[in-house]
N, CA, C and O of each residue as an XYZ file, in Angstrom:
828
protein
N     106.261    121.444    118.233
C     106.829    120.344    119.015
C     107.613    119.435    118.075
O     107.094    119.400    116.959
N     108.716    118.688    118.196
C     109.465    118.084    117.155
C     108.959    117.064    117.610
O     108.431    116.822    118.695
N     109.258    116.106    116.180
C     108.976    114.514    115.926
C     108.968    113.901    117.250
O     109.307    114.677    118.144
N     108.542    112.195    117.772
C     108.964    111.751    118.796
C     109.961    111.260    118.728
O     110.147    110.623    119.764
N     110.999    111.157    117.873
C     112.230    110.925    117.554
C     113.444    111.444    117.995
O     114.557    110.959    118.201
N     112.819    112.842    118.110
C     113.725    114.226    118.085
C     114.608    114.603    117.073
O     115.386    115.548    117.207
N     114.525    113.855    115.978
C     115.239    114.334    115.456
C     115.271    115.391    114.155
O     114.391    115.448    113.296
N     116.567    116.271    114.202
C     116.376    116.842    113.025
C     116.071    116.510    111.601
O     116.174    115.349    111.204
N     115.597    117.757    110.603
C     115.264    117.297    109.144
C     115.383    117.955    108.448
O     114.383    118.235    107.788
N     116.768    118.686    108.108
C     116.967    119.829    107.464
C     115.747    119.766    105.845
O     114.921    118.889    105.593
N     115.990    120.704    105.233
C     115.500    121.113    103.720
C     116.103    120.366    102.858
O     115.312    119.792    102.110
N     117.290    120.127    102.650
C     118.101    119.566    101.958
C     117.871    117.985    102.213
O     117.730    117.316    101.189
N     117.813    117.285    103.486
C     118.049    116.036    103.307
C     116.672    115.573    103.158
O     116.545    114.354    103.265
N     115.063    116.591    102.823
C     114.049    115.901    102.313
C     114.196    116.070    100.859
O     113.309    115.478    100.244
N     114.893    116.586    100.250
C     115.080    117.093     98.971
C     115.946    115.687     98.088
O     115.667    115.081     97.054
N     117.146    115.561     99.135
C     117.869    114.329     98.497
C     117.221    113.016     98.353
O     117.610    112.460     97.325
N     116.487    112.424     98.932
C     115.540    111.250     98.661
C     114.749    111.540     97.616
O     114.924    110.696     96.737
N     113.910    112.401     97.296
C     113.151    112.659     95.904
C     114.003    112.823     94.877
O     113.599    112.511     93.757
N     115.447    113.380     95.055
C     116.389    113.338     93.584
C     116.940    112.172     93.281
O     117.398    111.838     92.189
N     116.867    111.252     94.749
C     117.113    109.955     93.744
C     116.519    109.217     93.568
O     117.039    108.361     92.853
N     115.029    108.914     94.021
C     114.206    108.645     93.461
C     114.089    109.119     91.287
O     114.239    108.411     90.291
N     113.735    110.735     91.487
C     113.473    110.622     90.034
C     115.044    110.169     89.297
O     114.958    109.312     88.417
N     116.177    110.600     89.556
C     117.063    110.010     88.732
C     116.888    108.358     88.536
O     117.232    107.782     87.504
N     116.339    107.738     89.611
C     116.083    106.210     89.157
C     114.733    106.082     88.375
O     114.651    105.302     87.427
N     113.934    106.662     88.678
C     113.132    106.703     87.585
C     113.422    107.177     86.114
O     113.051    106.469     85.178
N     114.220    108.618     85.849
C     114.625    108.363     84.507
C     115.710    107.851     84.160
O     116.346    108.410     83.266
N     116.247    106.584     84.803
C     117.087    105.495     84.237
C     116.319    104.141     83.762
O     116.655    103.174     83.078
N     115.069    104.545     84.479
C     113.980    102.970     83.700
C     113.445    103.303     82.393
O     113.101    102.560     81.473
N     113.442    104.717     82.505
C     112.817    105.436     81.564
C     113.800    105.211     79.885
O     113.387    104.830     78.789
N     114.718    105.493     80.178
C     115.788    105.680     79.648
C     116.459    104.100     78.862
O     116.756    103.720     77.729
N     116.454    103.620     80.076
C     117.073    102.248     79.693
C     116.135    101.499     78.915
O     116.468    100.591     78.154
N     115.045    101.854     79.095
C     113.907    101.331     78.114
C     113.793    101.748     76.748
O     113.664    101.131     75.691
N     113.859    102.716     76.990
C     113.948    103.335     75.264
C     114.927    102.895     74.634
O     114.745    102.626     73.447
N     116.493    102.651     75.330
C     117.721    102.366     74.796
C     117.389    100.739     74.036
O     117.683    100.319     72.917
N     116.538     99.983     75.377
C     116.299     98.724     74.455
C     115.553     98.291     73.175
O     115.838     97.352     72.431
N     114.605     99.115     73.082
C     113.350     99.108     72.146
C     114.069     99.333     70.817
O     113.538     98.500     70.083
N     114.981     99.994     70.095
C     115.493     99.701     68.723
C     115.870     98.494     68.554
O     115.384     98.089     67.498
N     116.890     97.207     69.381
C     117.338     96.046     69.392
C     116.294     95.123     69.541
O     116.639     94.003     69.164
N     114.702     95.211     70.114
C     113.908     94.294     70.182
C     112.770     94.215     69.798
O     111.976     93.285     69.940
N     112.588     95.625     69.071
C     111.567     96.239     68.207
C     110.148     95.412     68.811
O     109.561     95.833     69.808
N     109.812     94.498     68.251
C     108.426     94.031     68.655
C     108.063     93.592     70.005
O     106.933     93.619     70.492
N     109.614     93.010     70.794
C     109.340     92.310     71.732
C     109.197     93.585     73.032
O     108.897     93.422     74.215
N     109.561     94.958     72.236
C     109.457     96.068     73.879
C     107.735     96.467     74.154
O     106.867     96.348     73.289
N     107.589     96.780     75.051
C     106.431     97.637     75.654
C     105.880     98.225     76.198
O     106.094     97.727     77.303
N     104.952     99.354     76.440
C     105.114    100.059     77.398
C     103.774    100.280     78.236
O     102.808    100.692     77.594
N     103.602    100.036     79.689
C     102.306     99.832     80.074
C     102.281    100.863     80.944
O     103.270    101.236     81.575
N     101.095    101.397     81.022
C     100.596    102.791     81.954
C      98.843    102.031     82.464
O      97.943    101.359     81.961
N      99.231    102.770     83.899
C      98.194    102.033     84.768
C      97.763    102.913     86.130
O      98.461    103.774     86.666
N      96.563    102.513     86.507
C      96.029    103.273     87.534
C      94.902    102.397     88.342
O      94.564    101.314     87.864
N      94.311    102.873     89.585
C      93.545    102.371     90.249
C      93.474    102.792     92.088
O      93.951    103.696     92.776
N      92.525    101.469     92.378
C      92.794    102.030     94.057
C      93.870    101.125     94.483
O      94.333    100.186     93.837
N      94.292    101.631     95.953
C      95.388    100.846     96.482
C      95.177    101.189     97.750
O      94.935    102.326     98.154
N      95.279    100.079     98.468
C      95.355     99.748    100.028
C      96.476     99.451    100.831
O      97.105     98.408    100.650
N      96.795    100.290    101.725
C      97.714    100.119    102.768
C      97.670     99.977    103.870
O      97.246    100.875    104.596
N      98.048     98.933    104.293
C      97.903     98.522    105.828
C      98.649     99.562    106.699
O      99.766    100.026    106.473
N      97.847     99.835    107.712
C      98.604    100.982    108.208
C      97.987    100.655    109.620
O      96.797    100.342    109.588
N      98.660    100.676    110.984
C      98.018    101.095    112.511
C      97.282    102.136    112.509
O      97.727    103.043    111.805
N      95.871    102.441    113.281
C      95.499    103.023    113.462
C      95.597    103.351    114.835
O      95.482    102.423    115.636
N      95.879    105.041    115.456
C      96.102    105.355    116.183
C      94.746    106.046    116.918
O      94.167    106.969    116.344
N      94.348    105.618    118.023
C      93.059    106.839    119.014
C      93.715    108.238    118.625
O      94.930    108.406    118.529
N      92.620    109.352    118.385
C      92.484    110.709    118.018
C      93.361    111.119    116.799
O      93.319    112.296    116.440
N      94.114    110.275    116.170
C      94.841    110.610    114.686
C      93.960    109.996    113.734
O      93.624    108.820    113.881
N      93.517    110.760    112.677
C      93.171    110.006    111.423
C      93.064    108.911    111.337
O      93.030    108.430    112.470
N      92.940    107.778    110.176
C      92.826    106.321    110.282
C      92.373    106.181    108.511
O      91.239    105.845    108.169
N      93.343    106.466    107.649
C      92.759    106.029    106.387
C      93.328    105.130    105.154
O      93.673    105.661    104.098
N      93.391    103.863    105.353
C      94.108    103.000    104.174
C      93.277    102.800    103.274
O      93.192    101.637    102.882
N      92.175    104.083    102.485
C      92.580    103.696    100.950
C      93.419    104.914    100.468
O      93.822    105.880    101.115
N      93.569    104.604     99.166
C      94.524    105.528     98.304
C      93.885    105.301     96.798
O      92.827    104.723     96.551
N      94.773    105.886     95.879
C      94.559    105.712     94.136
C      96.290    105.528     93.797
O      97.108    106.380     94.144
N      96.600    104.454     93.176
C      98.133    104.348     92.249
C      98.372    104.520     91.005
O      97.476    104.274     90.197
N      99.270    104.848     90.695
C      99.314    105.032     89.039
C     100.862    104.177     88.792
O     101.628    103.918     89.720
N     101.119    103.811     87.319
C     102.180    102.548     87.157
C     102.398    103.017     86.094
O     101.472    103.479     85.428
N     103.686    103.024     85.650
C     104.234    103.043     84.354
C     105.569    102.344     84.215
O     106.463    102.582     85.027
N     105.755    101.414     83.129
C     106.448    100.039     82.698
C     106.855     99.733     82.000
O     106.058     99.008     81.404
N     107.898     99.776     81.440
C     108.762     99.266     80.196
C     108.651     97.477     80.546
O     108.446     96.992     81.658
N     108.821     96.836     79.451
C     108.713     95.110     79.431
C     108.880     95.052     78.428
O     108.781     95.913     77.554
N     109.316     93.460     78.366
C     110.556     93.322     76.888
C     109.864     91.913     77.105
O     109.404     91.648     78.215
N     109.799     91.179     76.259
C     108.807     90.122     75.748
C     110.253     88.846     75.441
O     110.527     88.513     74.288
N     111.136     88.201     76.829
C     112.224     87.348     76.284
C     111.539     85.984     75.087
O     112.188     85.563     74.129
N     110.187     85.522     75.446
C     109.778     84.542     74.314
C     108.080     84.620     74.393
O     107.729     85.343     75.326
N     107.210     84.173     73.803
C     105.536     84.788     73.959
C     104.920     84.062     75.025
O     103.740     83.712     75.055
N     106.041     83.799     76.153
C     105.572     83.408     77.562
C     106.248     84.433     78.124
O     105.630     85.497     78.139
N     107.271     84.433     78.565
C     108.057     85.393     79.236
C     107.811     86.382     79.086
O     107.531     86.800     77.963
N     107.822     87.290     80.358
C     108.312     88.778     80.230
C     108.866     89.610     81.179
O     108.004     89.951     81.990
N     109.921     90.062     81.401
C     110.383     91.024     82.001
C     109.872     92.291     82.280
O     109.999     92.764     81.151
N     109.383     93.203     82.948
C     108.998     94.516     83.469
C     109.649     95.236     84.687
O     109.773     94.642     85.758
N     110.025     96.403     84.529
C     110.726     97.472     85.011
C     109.896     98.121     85.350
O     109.158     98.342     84.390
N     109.449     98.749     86.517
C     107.986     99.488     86.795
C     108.263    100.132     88.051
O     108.804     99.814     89.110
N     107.372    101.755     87.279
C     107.312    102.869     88.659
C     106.141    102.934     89.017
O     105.287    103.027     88.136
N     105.756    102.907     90.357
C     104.587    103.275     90.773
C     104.426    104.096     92.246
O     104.989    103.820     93.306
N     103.511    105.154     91.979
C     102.919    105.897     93.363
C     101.795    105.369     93.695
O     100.971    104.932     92.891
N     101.647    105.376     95.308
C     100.417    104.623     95.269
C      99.813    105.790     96.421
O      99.018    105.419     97.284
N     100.181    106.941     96.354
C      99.400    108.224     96.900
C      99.693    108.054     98.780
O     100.793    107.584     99.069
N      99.180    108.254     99.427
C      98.937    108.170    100.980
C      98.304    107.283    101.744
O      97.369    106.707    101.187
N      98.511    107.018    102.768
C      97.578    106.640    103.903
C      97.927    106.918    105.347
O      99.031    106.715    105.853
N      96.902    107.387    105.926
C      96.618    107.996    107.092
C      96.930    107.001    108.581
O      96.135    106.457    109.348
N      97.972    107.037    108.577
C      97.743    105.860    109.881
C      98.920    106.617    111.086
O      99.132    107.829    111.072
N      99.483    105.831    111.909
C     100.512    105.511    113.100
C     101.460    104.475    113.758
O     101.542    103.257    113.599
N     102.100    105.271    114.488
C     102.702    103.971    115.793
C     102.816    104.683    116.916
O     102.285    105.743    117.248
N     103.729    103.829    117.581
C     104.452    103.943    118.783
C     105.645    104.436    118.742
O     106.377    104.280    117.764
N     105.962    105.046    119.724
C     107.579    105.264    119.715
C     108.029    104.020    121.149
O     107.255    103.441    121.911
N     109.517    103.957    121.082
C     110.244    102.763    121.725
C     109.587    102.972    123.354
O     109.626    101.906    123.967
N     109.168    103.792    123.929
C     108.443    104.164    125.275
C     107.377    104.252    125.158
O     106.802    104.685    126.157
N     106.623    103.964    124.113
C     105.162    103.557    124.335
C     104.006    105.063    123.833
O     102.804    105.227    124.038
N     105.305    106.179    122.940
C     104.241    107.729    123.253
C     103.495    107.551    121.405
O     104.130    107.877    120.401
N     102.167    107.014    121.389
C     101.290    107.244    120.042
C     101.792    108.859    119.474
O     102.125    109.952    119.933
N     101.605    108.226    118.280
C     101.486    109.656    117.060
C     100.865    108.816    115.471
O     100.902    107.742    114.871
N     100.320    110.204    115.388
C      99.909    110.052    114.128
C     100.528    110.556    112.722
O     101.673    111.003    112.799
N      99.921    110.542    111.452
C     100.611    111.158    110.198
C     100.033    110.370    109.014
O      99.340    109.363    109.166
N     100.291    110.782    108.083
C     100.139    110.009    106.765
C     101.487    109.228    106.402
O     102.560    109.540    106.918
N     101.381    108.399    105.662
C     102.501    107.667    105.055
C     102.312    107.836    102.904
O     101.380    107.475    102.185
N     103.818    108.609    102.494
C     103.339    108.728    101.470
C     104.791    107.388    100.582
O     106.008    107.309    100.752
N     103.715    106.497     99.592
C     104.603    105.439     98.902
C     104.919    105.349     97.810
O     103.869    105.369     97.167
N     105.690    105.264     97.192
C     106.633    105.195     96.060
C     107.547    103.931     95.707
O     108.347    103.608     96.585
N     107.522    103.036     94.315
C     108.658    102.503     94.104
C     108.836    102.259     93.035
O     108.018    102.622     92.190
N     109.874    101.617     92.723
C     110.253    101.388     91.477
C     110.809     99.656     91.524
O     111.411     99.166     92.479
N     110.459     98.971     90.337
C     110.363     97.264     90.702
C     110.363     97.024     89.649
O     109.827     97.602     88.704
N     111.539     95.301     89.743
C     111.749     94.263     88.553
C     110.809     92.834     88.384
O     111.173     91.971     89.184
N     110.366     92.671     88.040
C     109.711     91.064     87.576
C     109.954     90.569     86.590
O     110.493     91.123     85.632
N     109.471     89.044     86.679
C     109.587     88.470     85.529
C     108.367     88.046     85.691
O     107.847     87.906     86.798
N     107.561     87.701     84.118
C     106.388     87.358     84.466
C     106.404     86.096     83.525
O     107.330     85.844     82.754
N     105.012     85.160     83.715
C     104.870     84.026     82.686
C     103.251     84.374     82.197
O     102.306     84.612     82.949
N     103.243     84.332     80.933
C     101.511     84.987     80.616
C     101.021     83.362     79.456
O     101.605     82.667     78.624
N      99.861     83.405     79.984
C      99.619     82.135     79.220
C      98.102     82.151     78.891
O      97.076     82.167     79.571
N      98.384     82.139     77.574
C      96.792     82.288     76.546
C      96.062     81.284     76.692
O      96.351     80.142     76.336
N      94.792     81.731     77.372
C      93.681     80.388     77.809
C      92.899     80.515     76.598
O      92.343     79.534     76.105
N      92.828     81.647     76.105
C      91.702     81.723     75.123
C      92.320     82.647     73.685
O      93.442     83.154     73.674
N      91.400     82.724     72.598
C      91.306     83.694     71.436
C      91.705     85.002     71.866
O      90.655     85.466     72.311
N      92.638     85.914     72.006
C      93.233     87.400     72.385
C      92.931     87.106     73.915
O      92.932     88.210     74.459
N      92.694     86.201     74.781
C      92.825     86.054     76.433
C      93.963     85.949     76.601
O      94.696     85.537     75.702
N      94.436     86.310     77.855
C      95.426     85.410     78.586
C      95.449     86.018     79.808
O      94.829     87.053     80.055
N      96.275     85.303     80.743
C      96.363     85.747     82.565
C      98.292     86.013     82.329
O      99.096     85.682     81.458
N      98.357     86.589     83.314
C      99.790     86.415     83.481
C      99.985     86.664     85.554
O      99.262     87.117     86.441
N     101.390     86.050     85.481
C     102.121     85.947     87.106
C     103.028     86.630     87.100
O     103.992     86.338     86.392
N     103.027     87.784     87.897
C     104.546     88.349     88.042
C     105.204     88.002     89.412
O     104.423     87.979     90.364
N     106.297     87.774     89.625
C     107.287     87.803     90.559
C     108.647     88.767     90.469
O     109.305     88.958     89.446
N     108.930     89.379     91.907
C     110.074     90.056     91.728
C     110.526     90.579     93.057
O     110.586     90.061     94.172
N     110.900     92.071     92.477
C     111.537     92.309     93.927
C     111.489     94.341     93.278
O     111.741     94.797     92.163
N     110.980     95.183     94.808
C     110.810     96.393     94.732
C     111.525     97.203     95.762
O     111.674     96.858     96.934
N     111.931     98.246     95.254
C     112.655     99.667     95.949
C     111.697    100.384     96.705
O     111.548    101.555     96.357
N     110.942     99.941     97.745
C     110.346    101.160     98.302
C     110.502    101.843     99.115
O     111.039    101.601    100.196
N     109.933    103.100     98.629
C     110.168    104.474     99.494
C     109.190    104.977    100.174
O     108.173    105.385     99.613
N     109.405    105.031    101.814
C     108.098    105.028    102.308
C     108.625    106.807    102.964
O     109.798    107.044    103.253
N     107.744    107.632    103.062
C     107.887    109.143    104.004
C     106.645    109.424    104.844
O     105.476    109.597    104.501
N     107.200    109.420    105.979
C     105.871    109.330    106.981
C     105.711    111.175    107.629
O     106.708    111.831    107.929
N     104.534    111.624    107.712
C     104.768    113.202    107.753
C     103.735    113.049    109.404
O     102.592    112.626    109.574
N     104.976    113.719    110.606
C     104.183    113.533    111.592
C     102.664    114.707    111.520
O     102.607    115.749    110.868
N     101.460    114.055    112.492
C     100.909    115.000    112.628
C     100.466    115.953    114.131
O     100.200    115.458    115.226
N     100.480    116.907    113.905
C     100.105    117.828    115.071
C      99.855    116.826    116.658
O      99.013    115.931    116.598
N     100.378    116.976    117.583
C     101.207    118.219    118.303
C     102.860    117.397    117.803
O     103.786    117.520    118.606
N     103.020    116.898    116.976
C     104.528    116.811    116.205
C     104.518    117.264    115.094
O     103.482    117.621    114.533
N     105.731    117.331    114.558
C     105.823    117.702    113.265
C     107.554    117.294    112.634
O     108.395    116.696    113.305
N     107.766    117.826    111.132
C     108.781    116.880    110.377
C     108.438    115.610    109.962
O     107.260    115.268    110.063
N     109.039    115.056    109.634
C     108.814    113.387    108.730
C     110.271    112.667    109.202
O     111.118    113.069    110.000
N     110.212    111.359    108.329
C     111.068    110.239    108.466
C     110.712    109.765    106.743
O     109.606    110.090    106.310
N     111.283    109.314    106.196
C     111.709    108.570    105.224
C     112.421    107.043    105.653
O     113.000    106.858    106.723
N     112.248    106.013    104.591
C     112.929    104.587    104.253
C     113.063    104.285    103.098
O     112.392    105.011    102.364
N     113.674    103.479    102.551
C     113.616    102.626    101.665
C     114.348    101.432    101.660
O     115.545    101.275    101.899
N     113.529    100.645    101.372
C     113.501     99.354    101.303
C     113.615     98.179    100.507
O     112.790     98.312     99.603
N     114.120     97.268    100.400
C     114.037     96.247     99.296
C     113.253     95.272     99.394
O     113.846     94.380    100.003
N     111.912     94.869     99.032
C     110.479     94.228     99.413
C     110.051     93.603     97.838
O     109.980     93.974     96.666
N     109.802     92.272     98.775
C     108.971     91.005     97.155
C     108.116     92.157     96.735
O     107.605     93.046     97.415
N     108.091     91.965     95.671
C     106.584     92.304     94.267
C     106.099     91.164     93.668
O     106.730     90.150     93.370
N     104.660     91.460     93.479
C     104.296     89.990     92.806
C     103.131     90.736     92.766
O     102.745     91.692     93.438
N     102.457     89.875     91.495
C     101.193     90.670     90.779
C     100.688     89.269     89.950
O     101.282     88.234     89.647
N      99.358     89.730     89.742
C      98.741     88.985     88.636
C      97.985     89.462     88.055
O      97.643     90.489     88.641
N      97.246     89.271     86.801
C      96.321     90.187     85.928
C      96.215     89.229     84.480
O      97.162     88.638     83.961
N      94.684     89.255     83.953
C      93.866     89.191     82.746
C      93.828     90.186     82.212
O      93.613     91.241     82.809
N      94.044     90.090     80.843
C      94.518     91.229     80.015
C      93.639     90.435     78.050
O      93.776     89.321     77.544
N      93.089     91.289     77.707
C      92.383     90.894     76.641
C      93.159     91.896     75.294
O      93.130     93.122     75.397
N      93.708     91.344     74.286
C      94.384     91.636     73.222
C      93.710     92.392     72.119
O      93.265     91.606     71.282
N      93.473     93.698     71.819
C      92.750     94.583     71.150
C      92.908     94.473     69.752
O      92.001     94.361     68.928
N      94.299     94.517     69.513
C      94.870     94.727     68.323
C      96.450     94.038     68.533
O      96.613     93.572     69.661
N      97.652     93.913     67.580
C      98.835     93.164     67.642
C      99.044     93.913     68.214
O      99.599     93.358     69.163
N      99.028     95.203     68.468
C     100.090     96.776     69.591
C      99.317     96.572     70.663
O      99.944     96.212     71.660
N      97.841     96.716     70.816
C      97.420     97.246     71.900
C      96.705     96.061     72.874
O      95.734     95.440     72.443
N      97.175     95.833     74.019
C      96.547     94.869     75.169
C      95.641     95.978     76.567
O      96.110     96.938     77.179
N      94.766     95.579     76.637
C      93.970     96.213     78.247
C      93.979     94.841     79.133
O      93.829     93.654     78.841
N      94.229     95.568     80.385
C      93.364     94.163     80.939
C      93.126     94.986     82.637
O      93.047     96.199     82.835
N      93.079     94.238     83.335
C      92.998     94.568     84.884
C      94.088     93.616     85.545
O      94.314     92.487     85.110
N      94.946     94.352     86.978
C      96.523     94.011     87.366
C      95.853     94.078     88.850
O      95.182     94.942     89.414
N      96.241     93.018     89.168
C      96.789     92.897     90.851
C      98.075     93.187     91.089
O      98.903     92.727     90.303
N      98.518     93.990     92.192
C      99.852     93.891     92.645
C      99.761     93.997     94.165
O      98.992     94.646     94.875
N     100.824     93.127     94.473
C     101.259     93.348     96.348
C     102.563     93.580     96.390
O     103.434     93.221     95.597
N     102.653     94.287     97.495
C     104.373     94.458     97.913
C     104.319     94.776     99.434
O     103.354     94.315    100.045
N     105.051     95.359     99.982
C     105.028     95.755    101.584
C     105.855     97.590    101.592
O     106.421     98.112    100.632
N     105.742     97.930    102.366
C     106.298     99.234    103.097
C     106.637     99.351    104.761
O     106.180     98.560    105.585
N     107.595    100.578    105.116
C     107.976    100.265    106.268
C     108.424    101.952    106.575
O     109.146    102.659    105.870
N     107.812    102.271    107.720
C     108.992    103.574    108.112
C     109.051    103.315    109.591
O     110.058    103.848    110.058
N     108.618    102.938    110.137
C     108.805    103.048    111.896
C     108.929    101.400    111.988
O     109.567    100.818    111.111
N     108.234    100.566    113.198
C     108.556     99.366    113.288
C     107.583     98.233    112.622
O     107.994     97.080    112.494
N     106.411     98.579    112.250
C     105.682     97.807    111.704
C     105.711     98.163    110.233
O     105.677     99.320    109.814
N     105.783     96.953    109.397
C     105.905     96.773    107.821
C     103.968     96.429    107.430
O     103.262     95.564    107.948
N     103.644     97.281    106.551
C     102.272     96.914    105.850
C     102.003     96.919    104.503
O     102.393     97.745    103.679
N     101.181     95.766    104.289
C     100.937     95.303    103.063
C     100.608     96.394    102.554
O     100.126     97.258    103.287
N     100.785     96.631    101.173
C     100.728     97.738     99.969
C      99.679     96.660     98.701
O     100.294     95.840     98.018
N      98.395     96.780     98.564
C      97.733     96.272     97.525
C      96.977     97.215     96.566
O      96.146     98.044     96.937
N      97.493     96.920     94.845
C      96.935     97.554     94.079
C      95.843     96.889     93.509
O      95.720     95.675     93.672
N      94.965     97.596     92.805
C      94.046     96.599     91.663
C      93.744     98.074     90.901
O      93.482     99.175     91.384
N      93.887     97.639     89.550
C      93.428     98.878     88.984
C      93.824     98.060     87.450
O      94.333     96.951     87.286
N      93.332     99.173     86.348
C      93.110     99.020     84.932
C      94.644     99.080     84.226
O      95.397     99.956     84.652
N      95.155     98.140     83.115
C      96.255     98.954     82.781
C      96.069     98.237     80.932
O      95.582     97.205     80.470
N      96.694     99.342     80.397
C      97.342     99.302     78.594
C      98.445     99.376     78.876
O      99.104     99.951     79.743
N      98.699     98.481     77.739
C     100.253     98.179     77.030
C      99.939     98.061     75.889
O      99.097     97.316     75.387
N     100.900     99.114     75.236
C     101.217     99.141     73.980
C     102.736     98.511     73.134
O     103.855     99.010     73.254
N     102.414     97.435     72.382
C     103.663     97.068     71.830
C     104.635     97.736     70.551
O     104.054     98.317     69.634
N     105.646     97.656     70.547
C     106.052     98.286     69.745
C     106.794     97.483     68.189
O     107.249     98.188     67.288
């Protein structure tokens, strides 16, 4: 049975959203490395993981599941030992939810999320190797919703949605910081937009 949409979804046009996805991912990738000879101490690179929650409708007889696990990876450039800039990819895996279509017919599916996002942050040392930091910004997300049985095919979006995060982070060594990261943002493929929340562990290593 096709989507409630009706519409088609060739091979090719699920293919083109994931190629530009990773080509924007290895331009953060990229552009990061390009900076790190010119700022030597002030670049860095943070890798991160955890659970993540997505608000999602739940539909009668479809699935119903907003948790997930995300993973983050981040170039950040240190403009003064408050400031910082970060460039950041993150998947934040699935969630099981629904809607409506414009006549009222329920369906179900998973929603799978992806983005890539700028901030600036302000980090401020309360203590001996402590500190908290605030991020603010703005994220690319890519939401693909995969109908489920008696439909089938997907829908894709992407979107331009606030980011904003916060996180305590304890200083190991001059290279190496751990700490634990909040992040929120939103997602969207049909008519309702839902909150996207991470919490999970992350290192940064300075260079």
């Amino acid at each position: 049975m096709p989507s409630p949409n009706a519409l088609p979804h060739s091979l090719s046009s699920h293919a083109r959203p994931r190629r530009r996805l990773a080509r924007l991912a290895a331009c953060v990738l990229s552009g990061a490395a390009a900076i790190a000879p010119a700022f030597a101490q002030d670049f860095s690179v943070v890798l991160g993981g955890g659970a993540a929650k997505g608000k999602v409708e739940c539909i009668d007889a479809f699935p119903c599941d907003e948790s997930s696990a995300f993973w983050k990876l981040a170039g950040a450039w240190r403009a003064t030992p408050e400031v910082e800039v970060q460039l950041s990819l993150f998947g934040a895996g699935k969630f099981d939810g629904g809607d409506t279509t414009d006549l009222g017919t329920p369906f179900g599916g998973d929603f799978k999320v992806g983005a890539v996002g700028l901030t600036a942050g302000y980090r401020w040392a309360f203590a001996p190797r402590w500190s908290a930091v605030a991020r603010l910004g703005v994220a690319a997300v890519r939401t693909r919703f995969h109908y489920a049985a008696p439909f089938d095919g997907s829908k894709s979006k992407t979107l331009a949605e606030p980011l904003g995060g916060i996180g305590i982070g304890y200083e190991i060594s001059p290279q190496w910081r751990v700490g634990i990261d909040y992040d929120e943002t939103r997602f969207k493929v049909h008519k309702e937009r839902g909150a996207l929340r991470m919490l999970g562990v992350a290192a940064q290593y300075s260079f």
